[in-house]
C-alpha positions, 0 to 999 in steps of 0.5 A, a space after each residue: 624059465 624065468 618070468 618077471 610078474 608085476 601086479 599094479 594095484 588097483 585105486 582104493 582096493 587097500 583094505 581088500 589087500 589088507 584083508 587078503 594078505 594071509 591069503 597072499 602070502 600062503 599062495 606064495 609059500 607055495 612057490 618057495 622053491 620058485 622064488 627069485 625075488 618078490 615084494 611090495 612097490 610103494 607109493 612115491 613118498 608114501 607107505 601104501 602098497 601100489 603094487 607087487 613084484 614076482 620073479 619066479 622060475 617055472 616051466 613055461 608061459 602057461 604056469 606062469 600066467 597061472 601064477 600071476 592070474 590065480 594069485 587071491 588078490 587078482 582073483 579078489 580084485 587087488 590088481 588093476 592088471 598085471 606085467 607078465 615077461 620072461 625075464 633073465 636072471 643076469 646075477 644068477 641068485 636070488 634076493 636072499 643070496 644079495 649081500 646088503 641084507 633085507 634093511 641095508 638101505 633104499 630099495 627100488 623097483 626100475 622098470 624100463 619098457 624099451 621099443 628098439 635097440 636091446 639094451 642093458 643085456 649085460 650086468 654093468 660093471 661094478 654094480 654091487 647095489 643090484 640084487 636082481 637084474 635082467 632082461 624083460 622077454 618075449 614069451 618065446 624069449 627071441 624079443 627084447 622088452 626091456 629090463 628090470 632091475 631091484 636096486 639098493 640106492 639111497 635116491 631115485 636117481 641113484 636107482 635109475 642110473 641102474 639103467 642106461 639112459 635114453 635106451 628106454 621109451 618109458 621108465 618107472 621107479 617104485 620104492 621096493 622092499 623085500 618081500 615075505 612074512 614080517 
């Protein structure tokens, strides 16, 4: 079972995510097999952390609650919550398998949170900038909550156009960069 895992940080809490990064990384070493994709979000025009993605297979809900919630940064405070879905991986690869490499180009987390109609089920065609993209789900999966997609693009709005506009009832686009030991 895919899940989708967004850590939001908390306000002021860079110095304890800076202390707490080996940690961070060692925990995630564990989960290497598991690992679809992961890294940091960063802050609009910014190089500060805002926060972490996660896309992790495991069996069910409660291995991943407990991946999310057993990460040292949550335990330590990091985080001032965290976006837990199944998620469905419509590429079928992880971020290692994309094309573009880890630096060619902008990196972005889209993020839409939907309320009705399901959208975007399907990967769109000719989409060769998506390096991981599926849709957010209820625990048991028969709910659609949205979507979320990694995308190379070089501006937001080149991002956001990964999404169909006006599906959604909030969406959010954050600098994203491959994530792992540099």
């Amino acid at each position: 079972m895919e899940f989708f895992c967004y850590h939001r940080d908390r306000p002021g809490s860079m110095s304890l995510r800076m202390e707490l990064l080996e940690r961070h990384w060692s925990y995630m070493d564990r989960y290497e097999e598991e690992l679809i994709a992961r890294g940091p979000t960063f802050v609009s025009g910014g190089e500060a952390p805002s926060g972490s993605v996660h896309i992790v297979d495991l069996p069910d809900a409660a291995a991943a609650r407990a991946f999310a919630f057993d990460e040292p940064g949550y335990q330590a405070g990091v985080y001032r919550d965290v976006l837990l879905h199944r998620w469905r991986n419509l590429l079928g690869r992880t971020m290692w398998d994309f094309p573009g490499g880890r630096t060619d180009g902008d990196r972005w987390l889209v993020l839409g949170l939907g309320t009705g109609k399901a959208a975007d089920l399907e990967v769109p065609p000719g989409r060769d900038d998506l390096i991981a993209y599926g849709p957010l789900l209820s625990d048991d999966g028969a709910t659609w909550l949205g979507t979320a997609a990694l995308v190379r693009a070089p501006d937001p709005d080149t991002a956001r156009a990964a999404l169909t506009p006006d599906a959604y009832a909030e969406v959010e686009l954050h600098a994203w960069e491959f994530g792992g030991r540099r």
